[in-house]
C-alpha positions as a Markdown table, in Angstrom:
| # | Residue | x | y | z |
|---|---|---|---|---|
| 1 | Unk | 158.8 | 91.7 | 107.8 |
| 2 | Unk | 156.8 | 88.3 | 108.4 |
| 3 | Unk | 156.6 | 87.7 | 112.2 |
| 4 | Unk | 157.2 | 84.3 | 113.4 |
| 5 | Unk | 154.6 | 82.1 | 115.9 |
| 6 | Unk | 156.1 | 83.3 | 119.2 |
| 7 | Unk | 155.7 | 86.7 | 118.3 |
| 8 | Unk | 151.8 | 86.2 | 116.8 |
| 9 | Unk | 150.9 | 84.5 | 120.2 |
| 10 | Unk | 152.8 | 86.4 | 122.4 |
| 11 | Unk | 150.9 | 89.9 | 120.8 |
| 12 | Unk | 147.4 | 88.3 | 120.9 |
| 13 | Unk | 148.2 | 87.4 | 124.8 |
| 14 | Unk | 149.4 | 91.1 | 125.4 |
| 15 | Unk | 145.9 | 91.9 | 124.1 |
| 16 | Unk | 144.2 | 89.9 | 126.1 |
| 17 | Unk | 143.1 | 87.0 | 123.7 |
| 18 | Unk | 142.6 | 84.0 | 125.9 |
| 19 | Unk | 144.4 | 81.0 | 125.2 |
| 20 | Unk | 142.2 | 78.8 | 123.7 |
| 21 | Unk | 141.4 | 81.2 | 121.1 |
| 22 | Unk | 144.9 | 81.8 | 120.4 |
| 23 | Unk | 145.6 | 78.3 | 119.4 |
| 24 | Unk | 142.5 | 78.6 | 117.4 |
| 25 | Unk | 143.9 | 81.5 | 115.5 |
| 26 | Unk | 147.8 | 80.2 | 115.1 |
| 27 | Unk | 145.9 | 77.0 | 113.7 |
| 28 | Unk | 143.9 | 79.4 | 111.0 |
| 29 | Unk | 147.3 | 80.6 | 110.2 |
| 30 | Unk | 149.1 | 77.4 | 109.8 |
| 31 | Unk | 146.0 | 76.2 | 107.5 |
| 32 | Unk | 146.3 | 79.6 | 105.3 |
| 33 | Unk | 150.8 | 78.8 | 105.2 |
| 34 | Unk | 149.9 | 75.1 | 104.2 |
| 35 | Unk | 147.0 | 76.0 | 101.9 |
| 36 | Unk | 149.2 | 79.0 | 99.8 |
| 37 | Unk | 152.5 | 76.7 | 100.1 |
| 38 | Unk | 150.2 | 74.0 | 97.9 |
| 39 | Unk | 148.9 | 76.4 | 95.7 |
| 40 | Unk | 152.4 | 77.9 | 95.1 |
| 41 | Unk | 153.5 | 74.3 | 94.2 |
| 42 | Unk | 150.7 | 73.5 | 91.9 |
| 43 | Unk | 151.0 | 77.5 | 90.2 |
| 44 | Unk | 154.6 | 75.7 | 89.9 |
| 45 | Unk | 154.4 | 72.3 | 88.2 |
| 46 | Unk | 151.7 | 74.3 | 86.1 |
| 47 | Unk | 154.2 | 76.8 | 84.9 |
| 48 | Unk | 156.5 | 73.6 | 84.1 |
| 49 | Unk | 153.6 | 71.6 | 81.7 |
| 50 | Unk | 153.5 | 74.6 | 79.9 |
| 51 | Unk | 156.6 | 74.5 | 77.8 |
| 52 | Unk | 156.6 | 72.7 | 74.8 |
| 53 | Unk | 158.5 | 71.7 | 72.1 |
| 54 | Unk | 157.7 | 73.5 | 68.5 |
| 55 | Unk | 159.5 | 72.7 | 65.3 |
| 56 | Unk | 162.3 | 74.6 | 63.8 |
| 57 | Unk | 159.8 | 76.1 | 60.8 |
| 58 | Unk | 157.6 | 77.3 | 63.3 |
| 59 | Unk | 159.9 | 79.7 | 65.1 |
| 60 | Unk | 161.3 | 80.6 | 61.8 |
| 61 | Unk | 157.9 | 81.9 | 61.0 |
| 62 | Unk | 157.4 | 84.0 | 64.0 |
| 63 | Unk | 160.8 | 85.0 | 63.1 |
| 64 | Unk | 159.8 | 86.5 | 59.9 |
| 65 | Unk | 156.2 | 87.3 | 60.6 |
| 66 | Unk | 154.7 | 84.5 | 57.8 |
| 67 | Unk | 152.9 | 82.2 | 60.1 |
């Protein structure tokens, strides 16, 4: 279960985080979302460069084990 901003604030508050250091953790967390979202994305397009076409003789020869 991810919680969502209100809840993150609204616990820190209950535990008697001040305010201005609860914005200064909600903005650590938004910099960690963005930083992971960017690294996801570039995992991503990596995956994607990755394929590449081979030529019919060189399947057939994983195929039969004679490359």
């Amino acid at each position: 279960m991810r919680l969502n901003e209100e809840d993150i604030e609204h616990v820190l508050t209950q535990k008697g985080v001040e305010q201005p250091k609860v914005k200064d953790i909600m903005s650590e967390i938004k910099r960690l979302e963005d930083e992971e979202a960017e690294r996801a994305k570039l995992q991503s397009a990596s995956r994607k460069k990755k394929k590449m076409a081979v030529s019919y003789t060189h399947l057939r020869a994983h195929e039969t084990d004679s490359y």
